[in-house]
C-alpha positions as CSV (number, residue, x, y, z in Angstrom):
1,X,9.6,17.8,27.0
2,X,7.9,14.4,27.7
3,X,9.7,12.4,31.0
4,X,12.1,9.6,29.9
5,X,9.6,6.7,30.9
6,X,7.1,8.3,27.8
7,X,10.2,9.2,25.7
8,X,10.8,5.3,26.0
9,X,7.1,4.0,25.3
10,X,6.8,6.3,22.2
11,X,10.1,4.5,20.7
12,X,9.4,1.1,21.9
13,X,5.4,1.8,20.1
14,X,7.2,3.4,16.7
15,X,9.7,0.3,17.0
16,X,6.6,-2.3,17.1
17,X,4.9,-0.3,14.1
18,X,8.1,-0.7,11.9
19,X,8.4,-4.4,13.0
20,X,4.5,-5.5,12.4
21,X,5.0,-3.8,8.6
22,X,8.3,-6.8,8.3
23,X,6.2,-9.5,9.9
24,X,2.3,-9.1,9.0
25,X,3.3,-10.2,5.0
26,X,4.8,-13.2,6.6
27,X,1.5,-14.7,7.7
28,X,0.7,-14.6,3.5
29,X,3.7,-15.8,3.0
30,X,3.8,-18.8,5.0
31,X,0.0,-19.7,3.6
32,X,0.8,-19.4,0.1
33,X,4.1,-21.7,0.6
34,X,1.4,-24.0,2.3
35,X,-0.8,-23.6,-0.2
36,X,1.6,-24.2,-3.0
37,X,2.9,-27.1,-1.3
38,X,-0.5,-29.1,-0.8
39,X,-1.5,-28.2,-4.4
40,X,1.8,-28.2,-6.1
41,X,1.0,-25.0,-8.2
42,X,0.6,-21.2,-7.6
43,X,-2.0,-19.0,-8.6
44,X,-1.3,-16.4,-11.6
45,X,-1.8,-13.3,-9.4
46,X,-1.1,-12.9,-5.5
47,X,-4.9,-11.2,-5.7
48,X,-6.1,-14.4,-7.1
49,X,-5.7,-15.9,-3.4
50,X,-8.2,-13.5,-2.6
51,X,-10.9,-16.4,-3.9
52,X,-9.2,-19.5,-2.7
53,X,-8.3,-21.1,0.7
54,X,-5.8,-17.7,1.6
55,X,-8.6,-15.6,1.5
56,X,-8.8,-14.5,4.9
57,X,-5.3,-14.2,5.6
58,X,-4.9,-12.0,2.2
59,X,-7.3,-9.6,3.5
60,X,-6.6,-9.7,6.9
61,X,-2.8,-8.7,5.3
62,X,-3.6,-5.8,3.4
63,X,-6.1,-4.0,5.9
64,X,-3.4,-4.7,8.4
65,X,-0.8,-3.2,6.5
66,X,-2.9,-0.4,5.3
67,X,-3.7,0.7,8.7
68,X,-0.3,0.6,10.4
69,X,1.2,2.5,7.2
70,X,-1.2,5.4,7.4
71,X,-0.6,5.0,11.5
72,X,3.4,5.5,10.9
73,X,4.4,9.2,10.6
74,X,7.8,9.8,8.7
75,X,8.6,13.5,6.6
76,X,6.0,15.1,5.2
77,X,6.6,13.8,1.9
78,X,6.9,10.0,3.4
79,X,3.9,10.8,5.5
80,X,1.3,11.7,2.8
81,X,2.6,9.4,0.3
82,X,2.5,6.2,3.5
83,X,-1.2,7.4,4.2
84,X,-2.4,7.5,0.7
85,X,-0.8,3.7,0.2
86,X,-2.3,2.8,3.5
87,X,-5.7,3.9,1.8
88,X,-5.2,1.9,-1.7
89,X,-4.0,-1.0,0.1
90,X,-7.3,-1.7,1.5
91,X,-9.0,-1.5,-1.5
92,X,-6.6,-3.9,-3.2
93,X,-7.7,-6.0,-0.4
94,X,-11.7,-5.4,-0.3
95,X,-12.5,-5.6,-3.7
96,X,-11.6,-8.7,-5.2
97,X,-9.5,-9.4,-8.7
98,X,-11.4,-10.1,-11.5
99,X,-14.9,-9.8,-9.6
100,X,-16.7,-10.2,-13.4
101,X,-15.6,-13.2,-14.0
102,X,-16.3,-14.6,-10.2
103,X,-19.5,-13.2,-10.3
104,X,-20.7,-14.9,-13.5
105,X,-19.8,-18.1,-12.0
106,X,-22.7,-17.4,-9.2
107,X,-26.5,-17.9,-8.8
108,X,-28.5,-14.2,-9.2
109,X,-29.0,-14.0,-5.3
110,X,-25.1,-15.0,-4.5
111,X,-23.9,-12.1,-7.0
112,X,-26.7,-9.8,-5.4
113,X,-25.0,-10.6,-2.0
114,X,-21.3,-10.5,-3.1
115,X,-22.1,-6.8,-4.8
116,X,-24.1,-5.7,-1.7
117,X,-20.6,-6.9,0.2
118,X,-18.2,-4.9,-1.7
119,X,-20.4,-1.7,-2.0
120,X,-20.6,-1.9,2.2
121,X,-16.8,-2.1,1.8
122,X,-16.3,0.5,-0.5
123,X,-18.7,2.8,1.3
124,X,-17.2,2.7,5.2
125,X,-13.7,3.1,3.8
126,X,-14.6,5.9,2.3
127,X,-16.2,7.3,5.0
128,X,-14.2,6.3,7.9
129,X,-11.2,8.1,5.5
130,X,-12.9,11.4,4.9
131,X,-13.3,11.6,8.8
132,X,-9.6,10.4,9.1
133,X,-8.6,13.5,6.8
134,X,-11.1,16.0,8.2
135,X,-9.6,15.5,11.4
136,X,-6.1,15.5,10.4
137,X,-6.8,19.0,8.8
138,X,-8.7,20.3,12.0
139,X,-5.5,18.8,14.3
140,X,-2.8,20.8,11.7
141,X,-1.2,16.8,11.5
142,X,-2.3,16.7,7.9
143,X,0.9,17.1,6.3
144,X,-0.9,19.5,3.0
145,X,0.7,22.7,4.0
146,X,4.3,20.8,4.3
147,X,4.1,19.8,1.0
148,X,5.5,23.3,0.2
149,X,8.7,21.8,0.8
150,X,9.7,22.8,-2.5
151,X,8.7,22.9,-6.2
152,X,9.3,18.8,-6.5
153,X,7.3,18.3,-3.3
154,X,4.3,20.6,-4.8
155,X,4.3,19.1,-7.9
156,X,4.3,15.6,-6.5
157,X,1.8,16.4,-3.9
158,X,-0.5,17.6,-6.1
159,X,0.3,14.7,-8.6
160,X,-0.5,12.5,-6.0
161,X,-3.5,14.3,-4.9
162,X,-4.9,13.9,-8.5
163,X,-4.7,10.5,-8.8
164,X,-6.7,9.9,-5.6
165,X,-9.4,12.0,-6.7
166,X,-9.5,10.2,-9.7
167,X,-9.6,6.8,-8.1
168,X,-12.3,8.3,-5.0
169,X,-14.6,9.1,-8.7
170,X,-13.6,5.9,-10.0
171,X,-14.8,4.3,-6.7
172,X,-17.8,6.0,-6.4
173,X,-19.1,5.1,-9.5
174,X,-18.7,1.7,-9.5
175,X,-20.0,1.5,-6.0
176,X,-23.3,2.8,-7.9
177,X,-22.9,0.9,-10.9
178,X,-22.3,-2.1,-8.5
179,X,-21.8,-4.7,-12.0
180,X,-18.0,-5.9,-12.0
181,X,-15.9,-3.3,-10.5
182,X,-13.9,-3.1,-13.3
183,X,-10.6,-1.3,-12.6
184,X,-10.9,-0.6,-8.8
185,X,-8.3,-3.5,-7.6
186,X,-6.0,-3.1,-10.6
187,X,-5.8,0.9,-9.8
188,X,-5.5,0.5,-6.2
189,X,-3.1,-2.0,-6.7
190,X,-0.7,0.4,-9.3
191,X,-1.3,4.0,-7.1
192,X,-0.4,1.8,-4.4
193,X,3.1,0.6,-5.4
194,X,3.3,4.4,-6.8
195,X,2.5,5.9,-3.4
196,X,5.6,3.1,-1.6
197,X,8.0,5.0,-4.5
198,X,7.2,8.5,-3.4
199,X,8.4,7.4,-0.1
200,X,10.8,5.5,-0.7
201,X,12.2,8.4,-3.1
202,X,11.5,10.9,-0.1
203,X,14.9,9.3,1.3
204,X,17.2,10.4,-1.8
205,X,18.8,12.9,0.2
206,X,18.2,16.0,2.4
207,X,17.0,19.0,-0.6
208,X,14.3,19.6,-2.0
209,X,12.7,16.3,-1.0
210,X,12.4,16.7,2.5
211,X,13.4,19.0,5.4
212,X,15.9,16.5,7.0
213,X,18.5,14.3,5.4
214,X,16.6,10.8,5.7
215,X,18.9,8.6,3.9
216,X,21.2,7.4,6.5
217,X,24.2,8.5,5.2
218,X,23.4,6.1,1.9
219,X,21.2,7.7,-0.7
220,X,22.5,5.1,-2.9
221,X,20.4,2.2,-1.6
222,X,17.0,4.2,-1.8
223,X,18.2,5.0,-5.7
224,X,18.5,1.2,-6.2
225,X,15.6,0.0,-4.8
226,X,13.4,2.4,-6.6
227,X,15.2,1.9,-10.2
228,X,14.4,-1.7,-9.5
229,X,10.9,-0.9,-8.5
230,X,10.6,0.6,-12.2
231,X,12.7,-2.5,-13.5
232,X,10.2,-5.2,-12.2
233,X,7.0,-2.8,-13.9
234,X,8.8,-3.0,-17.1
235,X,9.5,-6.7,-16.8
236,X,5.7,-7.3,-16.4
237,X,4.8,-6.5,-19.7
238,X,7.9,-8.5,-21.4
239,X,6.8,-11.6,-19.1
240,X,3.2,-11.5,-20.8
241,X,4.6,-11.7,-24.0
242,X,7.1,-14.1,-22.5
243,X,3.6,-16.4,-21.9
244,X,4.9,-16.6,-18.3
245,X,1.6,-17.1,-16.6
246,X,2.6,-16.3,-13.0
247,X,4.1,-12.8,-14.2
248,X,1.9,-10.6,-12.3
249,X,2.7,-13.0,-9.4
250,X,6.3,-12.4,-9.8
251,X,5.9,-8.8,-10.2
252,X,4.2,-8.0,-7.1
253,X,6.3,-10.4,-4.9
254,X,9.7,-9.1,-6.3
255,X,7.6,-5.2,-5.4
256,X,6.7,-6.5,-1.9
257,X,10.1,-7.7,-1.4
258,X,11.7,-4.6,-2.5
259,X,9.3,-2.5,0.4
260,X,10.2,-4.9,2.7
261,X,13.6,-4.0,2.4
262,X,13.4,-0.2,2.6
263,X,11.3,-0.8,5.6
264,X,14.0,-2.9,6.9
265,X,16.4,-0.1,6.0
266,X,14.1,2.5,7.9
267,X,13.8,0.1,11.0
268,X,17.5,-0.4,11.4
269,X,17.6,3.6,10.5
270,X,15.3,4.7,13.4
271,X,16.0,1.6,15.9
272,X,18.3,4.0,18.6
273,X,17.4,7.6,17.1
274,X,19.7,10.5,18.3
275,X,18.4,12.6,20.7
């Protein structure tokens, strides 16, 4: 058993970790209210700040985030799912929205230089992830084998394990294509609010989700936030049709909002844990 004085540290760290995933969206927060109020207008997309003055704090966002979620270690279910959104997250980040269209705007040798950027990016995530896996298998702290939780936990394990591979093909071909990207922010950006709803529905109750009962007593708040998760997909379709340009915006502020809450949930949760 560690001594009290490490006991303490690990919380006070795991306490920080949960905190910086409430406060790092704040810094894109306050810059797009900036933003907004110095240009009087919004952008269609929160990805389109990628290409204007928020740039840096947009990316600097998501490869924050990204790290500290694959950094936190929750249930298996939570764990793998938080990882795998960790991963996505820096690709919504790294390779920008609607990269065709940017790149049309530019001379040959400032497209050749912008391509040769997101390939780099593309290629050391990759990498730097395979040797984050391979040594999470070697150290047993790869949560694969308890995934066997149960049928559900299979089933969505492997579900989820699918779609990566998928998206790691997706990746690597247009990494060698190296022409628009086409598809790679638009699928990180869905698998990534699917991973956040794996975890977030790893907190529905005790069986056959997890091994402990995670929900705090309230299973009922965890079912809410996730029905409105699938609520504010729906609505981005009907917005379209609406002719609403800043839907997608909308959409993935009311989805960020949503995840900030469970993580609020799972801060106040895990502040003073028992014992």
């Amino acid at each position: 058993m560690l001594p009290p004085a490490e006991r303490f540290q690990g919380r006070d760290t795991l306490r920080y970790v949960r905190l910086m995933l409430l406060v790092v969206p704040l810094l894109l927060v306050v810059a797009i209210v900036i933003y907004g109020i110095v240009n009087q207008r919004i952008e269609d997309s929160l990805s389109s700040y990628y290409l204007g003055p928020a740039r840096d704090l947009f990316v600097a966002m998501l490869v924050t985030t990204g790290a500290l979620l694959v950094v936190y270690s929750g249930e298996a279910l939570e764990d793998y799912a938080l990882n795998l959104a960790g991963f996505y997250a820096m690709f919504v980040a790294l390779v920008p929205t609607r990269l065709g269209e940017t790149l049309a705007t530019l001379a040959p040798a400032e497209q050749g230089k912008l391509i040769l950027s997101v390939r780099v990016a593309i290629i050391a995530v990759l990498i730097v992830s395979a040797a984050f896996a391979w040594l999470g298998i070697k150290t047993s702290s790869w949560p694969h084998k308890a995934l066997k939780h149960s049928t559900l936990t299979r089933a969505l394990g492997w579900i989820s394990t699918g779609l990566l591979a998928v998206f790691i093909l997706l990746l690597i071909w247009r990494a060698f294509e190296g022409k628009t990207f086409a598809w790679v922010h638009a699928s990180a950006a869905f698998l990534l609010i699917f991973s956040m709803g794996i975890a977030i529905a790893s907190h529905l109750g005790h069986a056959p989700m997890c091994h402990e009962d995670t929900s705090g007593g309230s299973p009922n708040r965890y079912r809410v936030i996730l029905g409105l998760m699938a609520l504010g997909l729906i609505a981005w379709p009907i917005l379209l049709v609406a002719g609403v340009d800043e839907a997608l915006f909308i959409v993935e502020w009311f989805q960020i909002g949503l995840f900030a809450y469970f993580w609020y949930l799972e801060s106040r949760r895990l502040w003073n844990p028992v014992a």
